[in-house]
C-alpha positions as CSV (number, residue, x, y, z in Angstrom):
1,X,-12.0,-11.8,76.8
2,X,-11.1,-15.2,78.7
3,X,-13.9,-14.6,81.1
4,X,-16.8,-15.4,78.3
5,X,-17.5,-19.4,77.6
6,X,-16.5,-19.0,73.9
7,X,-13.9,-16.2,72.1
8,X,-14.8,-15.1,68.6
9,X,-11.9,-15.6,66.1
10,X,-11.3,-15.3,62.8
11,X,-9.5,-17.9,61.2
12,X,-7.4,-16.7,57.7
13,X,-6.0,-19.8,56.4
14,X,-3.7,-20.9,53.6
15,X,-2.4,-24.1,52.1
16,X,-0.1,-24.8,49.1
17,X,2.2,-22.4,50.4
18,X,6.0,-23.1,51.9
19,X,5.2,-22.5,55.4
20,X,6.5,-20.3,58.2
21,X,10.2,-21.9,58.3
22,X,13.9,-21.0,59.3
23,X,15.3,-19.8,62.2
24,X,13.1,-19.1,65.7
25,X,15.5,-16.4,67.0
26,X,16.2,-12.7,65.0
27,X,19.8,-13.1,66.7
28,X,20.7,-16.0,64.5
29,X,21.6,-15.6,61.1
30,X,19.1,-16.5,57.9
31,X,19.9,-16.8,54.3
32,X,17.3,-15.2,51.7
33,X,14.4,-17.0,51.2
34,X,14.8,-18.9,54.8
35,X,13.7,-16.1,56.8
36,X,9.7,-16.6,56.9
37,X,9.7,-17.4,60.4
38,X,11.8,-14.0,61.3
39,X,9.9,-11.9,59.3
40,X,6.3,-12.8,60.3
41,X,6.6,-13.6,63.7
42,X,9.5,-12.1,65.2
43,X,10.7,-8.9,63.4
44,X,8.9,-6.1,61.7
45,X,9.2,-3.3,59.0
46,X,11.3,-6.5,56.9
47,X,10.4,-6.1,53.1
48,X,9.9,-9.4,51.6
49,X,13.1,-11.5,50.1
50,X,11.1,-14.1,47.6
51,X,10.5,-13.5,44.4
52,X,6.8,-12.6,43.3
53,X,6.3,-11.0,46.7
54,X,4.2,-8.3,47.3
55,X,5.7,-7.0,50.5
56,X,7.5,-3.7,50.2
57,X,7.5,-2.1,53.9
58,X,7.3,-5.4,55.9
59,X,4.2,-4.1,58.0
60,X,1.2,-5.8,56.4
61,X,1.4,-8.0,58.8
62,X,0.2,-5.7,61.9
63,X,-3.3,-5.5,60.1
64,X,-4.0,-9.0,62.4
65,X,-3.0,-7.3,65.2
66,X,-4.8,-3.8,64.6
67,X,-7.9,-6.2,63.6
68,X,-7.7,-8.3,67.0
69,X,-9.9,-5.8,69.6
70,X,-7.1,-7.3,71.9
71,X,-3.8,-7.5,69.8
72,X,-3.4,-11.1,70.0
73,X,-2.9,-13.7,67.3
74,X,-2.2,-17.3,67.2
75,X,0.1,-18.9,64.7
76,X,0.0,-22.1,63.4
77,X,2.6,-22.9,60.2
78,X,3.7,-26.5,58.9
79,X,7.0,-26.6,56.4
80,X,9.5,-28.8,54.9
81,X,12.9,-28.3,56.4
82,X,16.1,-28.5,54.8
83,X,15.9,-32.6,54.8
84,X,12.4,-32.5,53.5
85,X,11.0,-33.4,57.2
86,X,7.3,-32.1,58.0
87,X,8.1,-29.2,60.7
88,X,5.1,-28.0,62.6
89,X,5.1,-24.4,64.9
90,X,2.5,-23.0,67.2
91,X,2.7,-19.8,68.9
92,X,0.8,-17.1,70.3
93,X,1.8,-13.5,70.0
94,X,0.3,-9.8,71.0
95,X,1.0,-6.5,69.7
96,X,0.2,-3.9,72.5
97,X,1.7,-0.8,74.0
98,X,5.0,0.0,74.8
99,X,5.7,0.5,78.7
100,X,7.9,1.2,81.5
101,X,7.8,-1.6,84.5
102,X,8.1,-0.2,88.4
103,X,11.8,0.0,88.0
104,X,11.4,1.9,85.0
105,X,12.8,-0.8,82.7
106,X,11.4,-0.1,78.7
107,X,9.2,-3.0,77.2
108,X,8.7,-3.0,73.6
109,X,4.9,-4.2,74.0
110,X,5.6,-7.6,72.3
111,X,4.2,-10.7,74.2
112,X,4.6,-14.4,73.4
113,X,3.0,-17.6,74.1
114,X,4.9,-20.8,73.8
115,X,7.8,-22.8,74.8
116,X,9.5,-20.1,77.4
117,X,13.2,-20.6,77.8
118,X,15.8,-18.1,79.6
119,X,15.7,-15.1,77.3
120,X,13.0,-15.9,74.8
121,X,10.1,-17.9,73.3
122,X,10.2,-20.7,71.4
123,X,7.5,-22.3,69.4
124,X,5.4,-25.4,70.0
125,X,6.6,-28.0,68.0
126,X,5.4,-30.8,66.0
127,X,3.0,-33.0,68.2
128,X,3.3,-30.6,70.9
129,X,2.1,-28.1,68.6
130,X,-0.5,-30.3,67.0
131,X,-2.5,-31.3,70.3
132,X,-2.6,-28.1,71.6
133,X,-3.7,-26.2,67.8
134,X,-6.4,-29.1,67.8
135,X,-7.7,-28.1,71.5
136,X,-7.9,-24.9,70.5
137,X,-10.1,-26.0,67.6
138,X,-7.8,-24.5,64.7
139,X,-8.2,-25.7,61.2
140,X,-5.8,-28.4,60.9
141,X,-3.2,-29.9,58.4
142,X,-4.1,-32.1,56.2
143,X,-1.3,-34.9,55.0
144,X,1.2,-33.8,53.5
145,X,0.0,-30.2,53.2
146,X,2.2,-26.7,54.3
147,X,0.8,-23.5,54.9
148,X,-0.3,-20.9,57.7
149,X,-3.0,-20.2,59.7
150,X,-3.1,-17.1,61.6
151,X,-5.9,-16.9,64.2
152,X,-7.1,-13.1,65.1
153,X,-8.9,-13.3,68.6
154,X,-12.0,-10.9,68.9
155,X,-11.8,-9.6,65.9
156,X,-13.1,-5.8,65.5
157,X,-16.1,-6.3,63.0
158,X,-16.9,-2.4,63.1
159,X,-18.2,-1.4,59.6
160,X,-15.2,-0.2,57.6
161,X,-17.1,1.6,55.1
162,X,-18.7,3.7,57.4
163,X,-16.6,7.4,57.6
164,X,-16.2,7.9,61.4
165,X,-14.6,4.6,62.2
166,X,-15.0,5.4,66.2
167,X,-18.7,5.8,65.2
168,X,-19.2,3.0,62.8
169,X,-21.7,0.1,63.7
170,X,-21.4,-3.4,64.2
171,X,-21.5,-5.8,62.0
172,X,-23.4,-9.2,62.4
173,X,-20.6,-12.2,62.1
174,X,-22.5,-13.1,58.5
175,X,-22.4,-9.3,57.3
176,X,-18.7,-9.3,58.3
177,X,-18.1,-12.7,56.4
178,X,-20.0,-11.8,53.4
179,X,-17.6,-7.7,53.7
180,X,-14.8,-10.3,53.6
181,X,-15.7,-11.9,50.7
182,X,-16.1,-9.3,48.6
183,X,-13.2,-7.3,49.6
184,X,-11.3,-10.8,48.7
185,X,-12.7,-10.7,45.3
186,X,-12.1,-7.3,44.4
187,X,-8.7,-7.5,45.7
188,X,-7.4,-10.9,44.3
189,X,-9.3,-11.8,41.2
190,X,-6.8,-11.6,38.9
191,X,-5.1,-14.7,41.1
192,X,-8.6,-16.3,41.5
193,X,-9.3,-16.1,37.2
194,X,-10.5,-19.6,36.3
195,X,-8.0,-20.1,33.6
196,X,-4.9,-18.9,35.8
197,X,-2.0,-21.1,36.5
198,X,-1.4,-21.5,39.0
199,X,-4.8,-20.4,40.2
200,X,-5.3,-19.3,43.7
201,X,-8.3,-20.7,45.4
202,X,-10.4,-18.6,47.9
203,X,-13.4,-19.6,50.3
204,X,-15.1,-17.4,53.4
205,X,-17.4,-19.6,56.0
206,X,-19.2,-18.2,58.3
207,X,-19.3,-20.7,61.5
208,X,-18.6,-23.5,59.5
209,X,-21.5,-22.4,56.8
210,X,-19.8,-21.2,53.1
211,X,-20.4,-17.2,52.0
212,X,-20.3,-17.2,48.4
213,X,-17.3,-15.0,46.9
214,X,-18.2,-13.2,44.0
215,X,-16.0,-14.1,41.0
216,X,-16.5,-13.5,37.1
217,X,-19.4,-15.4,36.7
218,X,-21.4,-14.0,39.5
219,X,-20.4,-10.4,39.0
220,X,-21.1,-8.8,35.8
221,X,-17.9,-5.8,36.8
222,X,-15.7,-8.3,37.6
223,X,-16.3,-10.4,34.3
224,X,-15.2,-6.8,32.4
225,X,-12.3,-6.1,34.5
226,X,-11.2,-9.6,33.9
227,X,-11.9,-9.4,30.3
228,X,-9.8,-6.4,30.0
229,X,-7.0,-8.0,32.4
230,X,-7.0,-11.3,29.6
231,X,-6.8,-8.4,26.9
232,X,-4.1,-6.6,28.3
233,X,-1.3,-9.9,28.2
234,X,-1.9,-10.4,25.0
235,X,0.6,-7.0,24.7
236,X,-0.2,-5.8,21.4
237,X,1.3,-2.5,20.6
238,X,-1.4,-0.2,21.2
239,X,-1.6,-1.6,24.8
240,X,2.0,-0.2,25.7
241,X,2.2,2.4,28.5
242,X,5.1,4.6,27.4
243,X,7.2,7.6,29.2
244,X,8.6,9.7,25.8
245,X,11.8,10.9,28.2
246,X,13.8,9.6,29.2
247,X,12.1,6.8,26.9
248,X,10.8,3.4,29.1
249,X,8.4,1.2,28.8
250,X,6.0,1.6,32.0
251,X,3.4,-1.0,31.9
252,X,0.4,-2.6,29.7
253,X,-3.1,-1.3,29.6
254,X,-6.1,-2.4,28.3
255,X,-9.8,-1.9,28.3
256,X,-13.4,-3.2,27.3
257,X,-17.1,-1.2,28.0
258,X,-19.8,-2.3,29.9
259,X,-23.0,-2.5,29.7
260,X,-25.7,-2.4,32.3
261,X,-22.9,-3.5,34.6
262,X,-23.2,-1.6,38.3
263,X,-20.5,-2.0,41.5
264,X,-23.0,-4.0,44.2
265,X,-20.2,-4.0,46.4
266,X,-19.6,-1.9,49.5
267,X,-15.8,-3.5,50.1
268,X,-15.6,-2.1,46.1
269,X,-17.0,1.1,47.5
270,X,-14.1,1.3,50.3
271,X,-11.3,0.5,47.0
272,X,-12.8,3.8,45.4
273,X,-15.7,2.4,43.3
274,X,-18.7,4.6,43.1
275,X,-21.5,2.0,44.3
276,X,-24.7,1.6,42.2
277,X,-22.8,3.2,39.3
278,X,-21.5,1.5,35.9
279,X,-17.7,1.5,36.4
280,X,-15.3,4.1,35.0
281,X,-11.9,2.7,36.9
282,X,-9.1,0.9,35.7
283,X,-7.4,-1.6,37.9
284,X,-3.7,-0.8,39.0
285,X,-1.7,-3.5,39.4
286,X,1.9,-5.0,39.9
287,X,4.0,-8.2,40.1
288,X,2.8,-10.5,41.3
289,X,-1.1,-9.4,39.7
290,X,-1.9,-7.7,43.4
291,X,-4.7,-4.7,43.0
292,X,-2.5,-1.8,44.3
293,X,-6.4,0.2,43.9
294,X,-8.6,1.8,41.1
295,X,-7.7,4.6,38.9
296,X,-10.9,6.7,38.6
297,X,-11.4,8.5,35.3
298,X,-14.7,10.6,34.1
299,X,-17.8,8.4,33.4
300,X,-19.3,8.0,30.2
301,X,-22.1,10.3,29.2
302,X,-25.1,7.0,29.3
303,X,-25.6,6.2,33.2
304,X,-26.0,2.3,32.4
305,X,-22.8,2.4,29.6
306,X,-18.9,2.0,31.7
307,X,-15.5,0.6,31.2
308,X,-13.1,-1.4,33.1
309,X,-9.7,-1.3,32.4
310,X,-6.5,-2.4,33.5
311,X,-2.7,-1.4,34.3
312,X,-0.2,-3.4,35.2
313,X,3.6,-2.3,35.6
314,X,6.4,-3.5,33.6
315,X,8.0,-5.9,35.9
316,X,11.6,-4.0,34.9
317,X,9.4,-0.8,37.3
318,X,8.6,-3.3,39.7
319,X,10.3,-1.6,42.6
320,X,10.3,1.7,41.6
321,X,6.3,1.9,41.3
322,X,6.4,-0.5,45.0
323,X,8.1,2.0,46.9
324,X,5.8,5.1,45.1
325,X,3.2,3.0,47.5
326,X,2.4,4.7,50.9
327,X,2.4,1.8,53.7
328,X,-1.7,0.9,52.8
329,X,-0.1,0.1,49.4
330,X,-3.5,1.5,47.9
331,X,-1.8,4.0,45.5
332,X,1.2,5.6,43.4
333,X,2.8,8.9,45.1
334,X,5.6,10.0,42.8
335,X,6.1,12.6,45.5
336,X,8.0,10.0,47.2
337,X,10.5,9.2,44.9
338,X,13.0,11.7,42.7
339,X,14.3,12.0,39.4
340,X,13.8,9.3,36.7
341,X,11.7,7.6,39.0
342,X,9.2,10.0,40.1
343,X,8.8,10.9,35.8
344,X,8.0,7.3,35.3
345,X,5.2,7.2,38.1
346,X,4.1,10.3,37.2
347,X,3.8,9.7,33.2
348,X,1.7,6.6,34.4
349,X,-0.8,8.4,36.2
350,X,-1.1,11.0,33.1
351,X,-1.0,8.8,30.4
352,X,-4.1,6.4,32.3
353,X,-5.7,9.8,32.6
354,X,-5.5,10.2,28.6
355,X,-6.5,6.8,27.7
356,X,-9.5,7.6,30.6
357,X,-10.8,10.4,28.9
358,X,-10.6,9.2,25.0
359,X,-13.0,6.1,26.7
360,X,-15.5,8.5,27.9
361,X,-15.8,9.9,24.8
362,X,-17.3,13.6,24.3
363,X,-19.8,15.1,26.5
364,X,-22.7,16.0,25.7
365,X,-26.4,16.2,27.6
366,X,-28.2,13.0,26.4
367,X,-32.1,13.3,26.2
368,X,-34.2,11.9,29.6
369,X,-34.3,8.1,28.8
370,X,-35.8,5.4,31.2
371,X,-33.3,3.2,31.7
372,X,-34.4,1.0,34.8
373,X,-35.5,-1.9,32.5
374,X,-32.4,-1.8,30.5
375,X,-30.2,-1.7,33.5
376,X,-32.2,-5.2,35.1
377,X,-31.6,-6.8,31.8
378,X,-28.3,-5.8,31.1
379,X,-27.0,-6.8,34.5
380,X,-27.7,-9.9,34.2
381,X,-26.6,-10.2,30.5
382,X,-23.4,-8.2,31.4
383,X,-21.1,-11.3,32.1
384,X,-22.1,-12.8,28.6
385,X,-21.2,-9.2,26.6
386,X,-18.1,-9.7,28.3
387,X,-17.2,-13.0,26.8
388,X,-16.2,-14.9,29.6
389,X,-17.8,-17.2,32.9
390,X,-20.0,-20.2,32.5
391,X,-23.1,-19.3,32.1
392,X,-24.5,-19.3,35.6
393,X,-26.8,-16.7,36.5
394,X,-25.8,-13.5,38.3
395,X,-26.7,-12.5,42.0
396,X,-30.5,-12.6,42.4
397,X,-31.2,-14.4,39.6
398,X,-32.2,-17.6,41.5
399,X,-28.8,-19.6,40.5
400,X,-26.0,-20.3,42.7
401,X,-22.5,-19.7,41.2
402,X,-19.8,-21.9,41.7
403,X,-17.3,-22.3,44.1
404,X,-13.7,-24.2,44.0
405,X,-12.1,-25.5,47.2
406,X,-8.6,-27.1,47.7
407,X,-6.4,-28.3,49.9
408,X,-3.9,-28.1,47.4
409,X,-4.0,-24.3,46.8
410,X,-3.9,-21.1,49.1
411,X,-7.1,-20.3,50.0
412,X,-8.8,-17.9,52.6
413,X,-11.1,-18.4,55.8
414,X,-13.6,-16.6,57.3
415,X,-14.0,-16.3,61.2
416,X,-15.9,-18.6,63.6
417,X,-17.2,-18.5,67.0
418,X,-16.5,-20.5,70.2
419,X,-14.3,-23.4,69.7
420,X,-14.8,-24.3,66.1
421,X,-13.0,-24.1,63.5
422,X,-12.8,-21.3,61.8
423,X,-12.8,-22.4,58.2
């Protein structure tokens, strides 16, 4: 890779968040809640220790290595420390295979770049780290802002909808940035809703130049699922999720129909979405509002007529619905778990099933209608049924939505190439 004149990266930034601090060896001891720098850089398989985290396994965080064609990541973090003082680290750090040397001595695969003392690595630190993450063209700090940046080098931008992942295409850098996007918004958007508070921010450039993330006002699916998601914490009664015994509240559901609403997205595809369809999903989620993935129930009888609905766990099932999650965290197993717990999961999934099935409504063989004109219409009237957005016109429809961007909130980066930043 260091033999071409410029190294692809991808960039995923944040700001607004505490920062990577505590301390820089695993051997030394960390209370709860000081451990950011152990658990992301230097030991895996740690579940998260903060409250609102959605870490359950503590390996999320090899998908930058696994995405690196060369398991190498840079990190760059700036924090307060325990007097309030500005700390800034830089390190580099690659995920590779474990191997014997010549003398037969184990390695665990783990290499770092930094500040190289006896028996391990320290970090670059402050205006050491500083100069050196500005030669390298990283995104920087702004005043007084904390946050991460984690830099994947040569990322893999193989397609990952296709099915045969050895066989899957290219993308171009754009296509990949505008996947990105996409698989942001239909991951994160109840963090991303407008009237959220705190509301995370999200943004995806393409060598310096912004890729549009679709939102609620863009996306006429999205406005329904977000509709039902505003529905659904209002609690009324008939939105309770119940298990009969042993008797528990599981979660909150709610729903709304669609019309002329279709998933456009292929990331949406990959979460279990049936593309070019009106949606017949509802949206699982847990604390803290993270898309675990998309319950599919049967689809209504009318092609252009859906529903979106959502689910979200009682936060008192917090961790017993967490560890149902495999490690992709894209679904509820109550296979893994035993007694009370695996009834509770397992109620869930029936009782969506149910409240799938009465939205559906009978089934029955409608007569041949032509509903290609309806559909156009409706598509771009589908954010307005659904009571929420701004008005501005959907995908294709000659507008541009709009777009939020600051410093003062997380948001997320798209990759750039050579020594740019990656923004």
């Amino acid at each position: 890779m260091l033999r071409y004149p410029t190294i692809r990266y991808l960039a995923v930034v944040d700001r607004g968040t505490s920062g990577l601090g505590g301390p820089t060896r695993s051997d030394h001891y960390a209370d709860p809640g000081n451990r950011g720098w152990l658990s992301f850089v230097l030991n895996s398989g740690e579940r998260q220790d903060t409250d609102g985290g959605g870490g359950t396994y503590g390996y999320g965080k090899g998908a930058f290595f696994l995405a690196s064609r060369v398991g190498t990541v840079i990190i760059h973090t700036r924090f307060r420390d325990g007097e309030g003082n500005l700390t800034t680290r830089l390190i580099g750090s690659s995920l590779l295979e474990s191997y014997n040397d010549h003398d037969r001595r184990p390695f665990t695969g783990r290499h770092w770049w930094g500040d190289v003392r006896a028996d391990h690595c320290e970090p670059l630190a402050d205006d050491h780290a500083t100069r050196v993450a500005g030669r390298l063209g990283l995104p920087p700090f702004d005043d007084e802002a904390t946050g991460t940046t984690v830099v994947v080098l040569d990322p893999d931008l193989r397609d990952p909808s296709h099915d045969d992942e050895a066989a899957a295409p290219e993308l171009s850098v754009h296509d990949a940035g505008q996947y990105l996007a996409e698989a942001v918004a239909w991951n994160l958007w109840p963090l991303t809703l407008e009237d959220r508070s705190p509301r995370m921010h999200v943004s995806v450039a393409v060598n310096g130049e912004p890729v549009k993330v679709p939102d609620e006002s863009t996306d006429a699916t999205l406005a329904h699922f977000a509709k039902a998601y505003r529905e659904m914490t209002l609690r009324a009664p008939d939105a309770e999720i119940r298990c009969g015994n042993p008797r528990r509240l599981l979660g909150s559901f709610a729903a709304v129909s669609t019309l002329g609403a279709r998933v456009r997205s292929r990331a949406a595809e990959e979460l279990g979405l049936d593309r070019d369809t009106a949606p017949h999903h509802v949206a699982l989620m847990r604390r803290p509002d993270l898309v675990v993935g998309y319950h599919e129930g049967p689809a209504k009888p009318h092609p252009e007529v859906g529903y979106a609905g959502v689910f979200k766990v009682d936060d008192s099932l917090d961790s017993t619905f967490a560890r149902a999650e495999p490690p992709t965290h894209d679904s509820w197993v109550d296979a893994q778990l035993a007694g009370n717990e695996a009834t509770f999961v397992r109620v869930a999934r029936r009782r969506l099933a149910e409240r799938c099935i009465e939205l559906a409504g009978p089934r029955h063989t409608p007569a041949a209608v032509e509903s290609a004109s309806v559909g156009a219409v409706s598509q771009r009237l589908g954010f307005l049924l659904a009571g929420v957005g701004d008005g501005a016109p959907l995908d294709g429809d000659g507008g541009e939505g709009r777009g939020s961007n600051s410093s003062d909130h997380p948001r997320g980066a798209g990759g750039a190439s050579g020594g740019g930043r990656g923004g």
